[in-house]
C-alpha positions in Angstrom: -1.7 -0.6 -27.4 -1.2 -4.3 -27.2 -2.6 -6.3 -24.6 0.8 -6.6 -22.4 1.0 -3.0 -21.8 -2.7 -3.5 -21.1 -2.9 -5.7 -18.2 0.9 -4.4 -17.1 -1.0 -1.2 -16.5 -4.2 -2.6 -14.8 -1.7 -4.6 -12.5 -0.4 -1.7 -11.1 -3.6 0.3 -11.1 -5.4 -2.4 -9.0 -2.0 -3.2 -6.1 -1.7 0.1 -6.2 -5.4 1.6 -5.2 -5.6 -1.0 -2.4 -2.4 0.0 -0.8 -3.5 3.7 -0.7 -6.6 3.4 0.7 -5.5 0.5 3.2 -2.6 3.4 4.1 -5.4 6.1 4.7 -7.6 4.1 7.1 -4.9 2.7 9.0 -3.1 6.8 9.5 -6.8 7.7 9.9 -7.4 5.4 12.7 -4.0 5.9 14.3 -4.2 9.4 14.7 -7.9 8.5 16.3 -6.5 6.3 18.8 -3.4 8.6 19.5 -6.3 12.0 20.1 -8.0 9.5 22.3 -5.3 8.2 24.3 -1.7 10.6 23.7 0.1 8.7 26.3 0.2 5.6 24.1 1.6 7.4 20.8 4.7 5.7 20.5 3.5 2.2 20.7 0.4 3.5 18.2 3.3 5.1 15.8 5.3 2.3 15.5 2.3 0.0 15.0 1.4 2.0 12.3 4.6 2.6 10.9 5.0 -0.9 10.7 1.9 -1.9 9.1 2.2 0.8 6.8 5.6 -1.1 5.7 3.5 -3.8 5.0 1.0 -2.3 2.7 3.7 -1.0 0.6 5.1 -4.1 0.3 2.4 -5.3 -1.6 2.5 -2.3 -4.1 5.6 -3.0 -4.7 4.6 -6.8 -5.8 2.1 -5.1 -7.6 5.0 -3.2 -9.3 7.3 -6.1 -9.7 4.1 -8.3 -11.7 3.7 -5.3 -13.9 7.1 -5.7 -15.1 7.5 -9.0 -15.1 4.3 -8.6 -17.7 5.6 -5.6 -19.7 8.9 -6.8 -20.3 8.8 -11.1 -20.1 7.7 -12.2 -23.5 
């Protein structure tokens, strides 16, 4: 294993854990607010929809870098 395929995976493995858990708290908190307050679930849902968009986003930078490392010599 040479040291591009190295650090192409470790790219991924970091933007990929932060996404995931930043994705967790945010539903986790959501569906907090929405138990505590139901009549404000739409605004609260797209919020977090939106957010969530945002978080993926950076994953798939994440993905993009690893490429650009595995394959750009």
């Amino acid at each position: 294993m040479d040291l591009t395929s190295l650090s192409a995976a470790l790219a991924i493995a970091l933007g990929g854990i932060a996404p995931a858990i930043a994705i967790g708290m945010l539903a986790s908190q959501a569906m907090n607010a929405i138990g505590r307050n139901p009549e404000s679930a739409p605004m609260i849902q797209t919020n977090m929809i939106l957010a969530i968009v945002f978080a993926e986003a950076i994953a798939i930078y994440a993905l993009v870098v690893a490429l650009v490392i595995k394959f750009v010599q």
